[in-house]
C-alpha positions in Angstrom: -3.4 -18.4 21.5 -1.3 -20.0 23.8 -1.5 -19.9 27.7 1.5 -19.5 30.3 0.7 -18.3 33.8 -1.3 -14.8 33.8 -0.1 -14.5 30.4 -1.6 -14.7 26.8 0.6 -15.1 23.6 -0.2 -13.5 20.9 0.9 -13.4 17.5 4.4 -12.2 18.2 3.7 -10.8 21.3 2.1 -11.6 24.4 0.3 -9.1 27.0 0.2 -9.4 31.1 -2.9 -11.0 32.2 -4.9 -11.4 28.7 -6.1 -7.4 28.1 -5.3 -8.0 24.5 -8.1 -10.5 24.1 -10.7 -7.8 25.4 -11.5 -5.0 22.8 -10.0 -4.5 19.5 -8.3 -1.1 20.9 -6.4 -3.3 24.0 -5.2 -5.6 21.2 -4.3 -3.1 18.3 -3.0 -0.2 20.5 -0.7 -2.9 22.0 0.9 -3.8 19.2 1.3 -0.6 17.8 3.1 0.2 21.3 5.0 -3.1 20.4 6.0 -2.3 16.8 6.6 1.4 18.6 9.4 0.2 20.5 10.6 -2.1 17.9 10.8 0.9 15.6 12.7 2.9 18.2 15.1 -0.2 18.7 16.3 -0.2 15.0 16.3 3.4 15.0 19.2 3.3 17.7 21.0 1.0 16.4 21.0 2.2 13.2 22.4 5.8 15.0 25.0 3.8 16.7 26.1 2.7 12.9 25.5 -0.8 14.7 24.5 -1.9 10.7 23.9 -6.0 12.0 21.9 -5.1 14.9 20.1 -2.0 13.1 19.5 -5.2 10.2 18.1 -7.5 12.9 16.2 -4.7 14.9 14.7 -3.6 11.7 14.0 -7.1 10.1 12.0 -7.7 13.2 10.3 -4.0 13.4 9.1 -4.7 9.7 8.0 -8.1 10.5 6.0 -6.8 13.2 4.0 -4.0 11.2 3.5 -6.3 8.0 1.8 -8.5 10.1 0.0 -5.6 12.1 -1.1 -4.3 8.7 -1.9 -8.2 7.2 -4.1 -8.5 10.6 -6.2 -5.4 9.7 -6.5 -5.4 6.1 -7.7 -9.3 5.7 -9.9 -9.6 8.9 -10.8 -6.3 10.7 -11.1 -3.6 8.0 -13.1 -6.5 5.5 -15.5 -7.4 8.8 -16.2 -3.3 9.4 -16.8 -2.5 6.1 -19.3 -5.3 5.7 -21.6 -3.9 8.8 -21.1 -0.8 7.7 -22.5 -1.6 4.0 -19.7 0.0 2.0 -15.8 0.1 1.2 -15.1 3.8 1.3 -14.3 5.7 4.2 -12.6 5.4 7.2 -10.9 2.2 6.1 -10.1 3.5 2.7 -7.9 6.1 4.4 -6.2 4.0 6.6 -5.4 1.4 3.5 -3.6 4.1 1.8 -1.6 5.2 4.7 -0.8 1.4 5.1 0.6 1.5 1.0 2.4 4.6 2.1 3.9 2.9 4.9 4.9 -0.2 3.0 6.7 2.3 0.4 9.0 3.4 3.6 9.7 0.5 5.1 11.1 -0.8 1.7 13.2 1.9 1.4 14.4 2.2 5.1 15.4 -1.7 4.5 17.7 -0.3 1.5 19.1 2.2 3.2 19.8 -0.7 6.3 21.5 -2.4 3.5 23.2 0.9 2.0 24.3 1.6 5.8 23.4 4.8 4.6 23.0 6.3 8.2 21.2 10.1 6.6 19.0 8.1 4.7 17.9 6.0 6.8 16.9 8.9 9.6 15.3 10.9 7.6 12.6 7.8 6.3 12.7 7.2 10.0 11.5 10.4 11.0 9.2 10.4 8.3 7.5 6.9 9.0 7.4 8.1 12.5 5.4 11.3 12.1 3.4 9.1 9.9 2.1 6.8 12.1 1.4 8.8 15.1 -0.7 10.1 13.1 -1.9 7.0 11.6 -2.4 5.4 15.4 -4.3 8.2 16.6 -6.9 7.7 13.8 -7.2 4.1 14.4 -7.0 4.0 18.2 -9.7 7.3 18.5 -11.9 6.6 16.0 -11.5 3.2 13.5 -10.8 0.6 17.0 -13.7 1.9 19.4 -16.4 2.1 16.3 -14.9 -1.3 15.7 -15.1 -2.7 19.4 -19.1 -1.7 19.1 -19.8 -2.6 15.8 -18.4 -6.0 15.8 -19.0 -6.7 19.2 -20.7 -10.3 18.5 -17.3 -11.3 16.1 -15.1 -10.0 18.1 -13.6 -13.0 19.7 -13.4 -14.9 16.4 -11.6 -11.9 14.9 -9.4 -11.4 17.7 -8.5 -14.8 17.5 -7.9 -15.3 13.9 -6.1 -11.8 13.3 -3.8 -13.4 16.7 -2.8 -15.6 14.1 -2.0 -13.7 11.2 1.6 -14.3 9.6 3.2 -11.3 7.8 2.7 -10.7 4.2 
């Protein structure tokens, strides 16, 4: 984590005045809002049929949530399930939504490739409607149980998922 001013950096981001560094649901639900408007970036330019920047928006949209989804499946998700004493539940769920999600980006970054406009929409739309519902989940329910759970690791883990490269 490096320091500039009021600001902390992050990862691939950085946040006004530290707030990320404070709960698991300041840090998470800012980089979903982060890979949110990355997301919304390729989408446009992608409309546009602006194929190099719809390449580069996306290239950095799917950076962004591999390493979201690196950050929760190797630090947080492992950490909750151990205090929790099993593997199933809500982290199981959210796992398989992150496969699912995987599955469109790869195809989205074909149809990037394809310049296949249709194609690419329509996975758009779908990826969308998937996490919204997917963030809600995690940002109502996985994050808080998370914030008081791992209360006592949560520095450590917010540090080391900071540093988390993407898959």
């Amino acid at each position: 984590m490096a320091r500039r001013g009021d600001e902390v950096y992050l990862g691939l981001h950085h946040v006004p005045g530290g707030i990320a560094m404070e709960s698991f649901l300041a840090y998470l639900s800012t980089d979903h809002q982060r890979c949110d408007d990355l997301f919304a970036e390729a989408e446009t330019a992608a409309g546009r049929r602006d194929w190099a920047g719809a390449a580069d928006k996306f290239q950095a949209f799917r950076a962004a949530m591999l390493r979201h989804l690196e950050a929760e499946e190797s630090l947080l998700f492992p950490a909750f399930e151990a205090r929790l004493g099993h593997t199933g539940g809500p982290t199981r769920v959210m796992c398989n939504e992150h496969a699912q999600m995987r599955d469109l980006l790869d195809s989205m970054a074909d149809s990037v490739a394809a310049r296949d406009e249709a194609e690419y929409q329509g996975l758009a739309e779908t990826l969308l409607w998937l996490m919204r519902q997917h963030n809600v989940k995690e940002e109502q329910i996985l994050y808080p149980m998370s914030d008081q759970m791992l209360a006592d690791a949560r520095a450590d883990l917010l540090e080391r998922m900071a540093a988390v490269s993407p898959a």
